[in-house]
N, C-alpha and C positions, 0 to 999 in steps of 0.2 A: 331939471333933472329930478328923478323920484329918489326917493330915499326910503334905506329901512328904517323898518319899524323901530321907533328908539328904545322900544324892550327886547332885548338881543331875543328873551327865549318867546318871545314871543313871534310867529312864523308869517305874521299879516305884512304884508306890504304896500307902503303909503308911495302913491301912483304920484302924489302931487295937486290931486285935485281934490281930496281929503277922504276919499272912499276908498277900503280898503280891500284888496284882490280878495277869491277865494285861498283859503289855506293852501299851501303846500301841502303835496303829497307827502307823508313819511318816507324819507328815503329808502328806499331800497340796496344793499348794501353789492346783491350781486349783478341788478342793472348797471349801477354805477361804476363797477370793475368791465363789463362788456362791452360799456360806454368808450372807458379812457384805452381798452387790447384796443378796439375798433379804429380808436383816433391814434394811437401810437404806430400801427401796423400798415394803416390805409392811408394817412391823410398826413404827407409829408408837408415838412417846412419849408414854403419857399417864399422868399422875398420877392419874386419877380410878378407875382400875379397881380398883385395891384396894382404897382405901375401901369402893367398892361390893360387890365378893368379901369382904372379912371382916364389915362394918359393916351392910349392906345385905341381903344373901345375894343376890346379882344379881350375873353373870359375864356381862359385852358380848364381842361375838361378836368373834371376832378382828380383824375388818377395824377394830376402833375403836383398836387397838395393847395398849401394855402400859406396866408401870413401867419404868425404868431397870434393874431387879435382874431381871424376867422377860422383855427382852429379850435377856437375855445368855443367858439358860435357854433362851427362844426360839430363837436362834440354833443354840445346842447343839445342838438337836432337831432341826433343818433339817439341819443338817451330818450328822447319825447316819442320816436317813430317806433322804441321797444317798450315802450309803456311805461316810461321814470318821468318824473317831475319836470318843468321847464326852470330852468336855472338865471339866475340875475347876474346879468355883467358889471363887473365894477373894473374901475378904468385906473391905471397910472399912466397918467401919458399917455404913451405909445404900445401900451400892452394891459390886457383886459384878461382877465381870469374869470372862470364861473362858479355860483356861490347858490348853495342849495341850501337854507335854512331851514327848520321845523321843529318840533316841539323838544327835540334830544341836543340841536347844538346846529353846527354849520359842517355840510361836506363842499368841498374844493376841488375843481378840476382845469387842469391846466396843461393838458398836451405839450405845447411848444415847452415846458421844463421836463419834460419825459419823466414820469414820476410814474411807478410802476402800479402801485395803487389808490384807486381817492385816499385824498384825505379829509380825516372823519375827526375834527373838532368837538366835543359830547361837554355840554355846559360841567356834566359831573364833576369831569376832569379839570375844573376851575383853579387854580393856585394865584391871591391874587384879583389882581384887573386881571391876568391872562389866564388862555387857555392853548396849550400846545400839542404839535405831532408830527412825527416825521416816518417817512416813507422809502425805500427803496427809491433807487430811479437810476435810467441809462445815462451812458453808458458801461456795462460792466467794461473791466480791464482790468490787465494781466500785472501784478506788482512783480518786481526782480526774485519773489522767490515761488512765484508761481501759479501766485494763488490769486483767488479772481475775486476784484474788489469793487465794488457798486459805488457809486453815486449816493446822494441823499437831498433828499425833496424836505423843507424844514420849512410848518406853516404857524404863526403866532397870530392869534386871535386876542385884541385886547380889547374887552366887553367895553371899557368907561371910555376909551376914546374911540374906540367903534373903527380900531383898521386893524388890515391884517397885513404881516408881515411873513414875506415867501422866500426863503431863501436857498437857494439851489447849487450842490457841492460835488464836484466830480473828481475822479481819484487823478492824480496826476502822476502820469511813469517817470515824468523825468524829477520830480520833488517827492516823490514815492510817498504822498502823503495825499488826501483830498483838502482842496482849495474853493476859496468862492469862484464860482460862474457866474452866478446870475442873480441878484436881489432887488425885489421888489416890493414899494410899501405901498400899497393900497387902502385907500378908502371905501367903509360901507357906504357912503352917501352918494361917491363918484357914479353912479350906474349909466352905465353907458349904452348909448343908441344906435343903432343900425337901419338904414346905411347911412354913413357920415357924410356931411356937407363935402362939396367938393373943396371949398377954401379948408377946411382942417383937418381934411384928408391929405390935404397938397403939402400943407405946413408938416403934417405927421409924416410924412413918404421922405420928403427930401432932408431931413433933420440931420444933422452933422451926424448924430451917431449911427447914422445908416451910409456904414463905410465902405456897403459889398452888400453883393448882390449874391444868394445862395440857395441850392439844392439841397437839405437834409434828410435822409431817407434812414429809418430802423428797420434792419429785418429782424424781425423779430425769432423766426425759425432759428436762426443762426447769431441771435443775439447782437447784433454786430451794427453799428453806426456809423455811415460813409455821407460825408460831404463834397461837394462842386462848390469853389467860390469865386467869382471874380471881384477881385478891390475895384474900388472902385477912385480912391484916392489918386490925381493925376488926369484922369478921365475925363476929358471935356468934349463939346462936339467939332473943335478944330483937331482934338488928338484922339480919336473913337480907340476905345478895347478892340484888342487884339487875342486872338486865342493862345499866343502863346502866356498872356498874363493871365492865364487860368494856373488858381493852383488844386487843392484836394487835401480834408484831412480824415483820416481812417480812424478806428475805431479807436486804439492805441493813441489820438493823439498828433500821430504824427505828419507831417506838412510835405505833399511832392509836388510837385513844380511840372506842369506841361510838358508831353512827353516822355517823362518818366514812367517807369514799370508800374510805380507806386500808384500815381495819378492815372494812369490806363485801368489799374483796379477798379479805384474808386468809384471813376466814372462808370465804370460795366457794372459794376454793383448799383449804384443809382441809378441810373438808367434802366435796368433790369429791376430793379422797385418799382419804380413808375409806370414801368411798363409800357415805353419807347427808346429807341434808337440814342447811342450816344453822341453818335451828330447833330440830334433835336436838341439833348441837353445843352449841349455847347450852343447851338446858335438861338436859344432862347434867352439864355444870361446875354451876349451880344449884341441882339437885339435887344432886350430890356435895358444895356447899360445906354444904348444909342437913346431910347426914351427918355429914360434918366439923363440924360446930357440937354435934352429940350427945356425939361423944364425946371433942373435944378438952378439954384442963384449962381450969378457968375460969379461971384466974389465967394464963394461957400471954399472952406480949409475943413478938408477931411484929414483924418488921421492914420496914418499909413496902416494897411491892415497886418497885425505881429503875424510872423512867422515861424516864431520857435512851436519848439512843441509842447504841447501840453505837458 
């Protein structure tokens, strides 16, 4: 693996073979906001396409999105094809974020935590080994007296031990407070390569905590966040998913169940993101959980996917 440069403010980057890239471009502050509309608005969340690209040999056309780890690849791309910098992936695991360095600090972009602006790390802002920032990010949602309350994208750069820490906070209606969702510690040395071997692709796809298979789609016109999910917990290939164990949750949080009014939304709004049929949505999760049934461990205990509401 390459690693950066171990003078943070310094923007070279050590390949590994001891020659050091050209500079990084100076960030651009409004590429990199056209970057992250572009990947928030077009390039939805879905777990189902890798299974089907390694497992399946079937690559769904872009409008159906991407995983977590190739939206942030995504992104990158978008940003290079409108003239911004190429970005370094650094890897936890099973999710990769992108990391723009140069001569003012490190910008961050991270689609799959819907964080409404980069974020822009600026060495000035140093307190410390750290340097901090946080962002807006979806979902907005409505609290009990009405008023509309965001998310928040919180990224910690710590110079002396070289990781960064992401941690992603959504308002929740029924604790009428914001809670963690999502956090992730990262390493600058981790950089991660594209395309992954199949063996640690296979290891990374089938991992206990990939407990459902999902649709996430933002529209962004109407601000509004609609998921398709099927658990996947239970699901083997002697007992294959069934559509009525589709559930849905809306923007709000809240969880409908196949069939329901609530779930008939959901799915027309995502489906209408994507821009196919909500019969295709359903029998793509179906199909992919059929996939995932080949080649998960038999012996694998998933953990039931929660149903309450945010």
């Amino acid at each position: 693996m390459g690693t950066i440069h171990s003078r943070l403010g310094d923007p070279r980057i050590n390949t590994g073979s001891g020659e050091a890239n050209a500079l990084i471009p100076e960030r651009t502050p409004e590429l990199l906001q056209t970057a992250l509309t572009y990947a928030l608005g077009s390039v939805p969340y879905n777990s189902a396409t890798q299974f089907l690209e390694f497992f399946d040999e079937r690559i769904l056309a872009p409008n159906w999105g991407m995983s977590c780890v190739r939206q942030s690849v995504r992104v990158d791309e978008h940003l290079q094809s409108i003239g911004g910098p190429k970005g370094i992936y650094i890897r936890n695991g099973r999710h990769v974020a992108s990391i723009y360095p140069d001569s003012h600090g490190i910008a961050v972009l991270d689609p799959y935590l819907l964080h409404k602006a980069p974020l822009i790390l600026n060495y000035e802002d140093r307190v410390g080994d750290c340097i901090e920032a946080s962002v807006p990010a979806y979902p907005v949602r409505i609290d009990d007296e009405g008023l509309a309350r965001w998310g928040k994208m919180r990224a910690v750069l710590n110079v002396e031990k070289r990781t960064l820490q992401l941690d992603y906070t959504r308002f929740s209606p029924r604790r009428q407070q914001n809670y963690l969702y999502r956090s992730f510690g990262l390493s600058l040395d981790e950089v991660a390569i594209f395309p992954s071997p199949l063996p640690v692709a296979h290891a990374r796809l089938v991992h206990p905590e990939q407990n459902n298979l999902s649709v996430r789609v933002l529209d962004l016109p109407r601000q509004a966040l609609s998921e398709v999910i099927l658990p996947l917990c239970g699901v083997t290939a002697d007992r294959p998913a069934t559509e009525d164990q589709l559930i849905s949750r809306d923007n709000q949080g809240r969880v409908s169940t196949a069939g329901s009014p609530g779930f008939d939304e959901n799915l027309t709004s995502v489906a209408r993101v994507v821009g196919v049929s909500a019969q295709e949505v359903v029998d793509i999760l179906l199909h992919t959980s059929r996939v995932y049934s080949k080649v998960a461990p038999d012996d694998r205990v998933l953990a039931p996917y929660p149903l309450m509401r945010e």
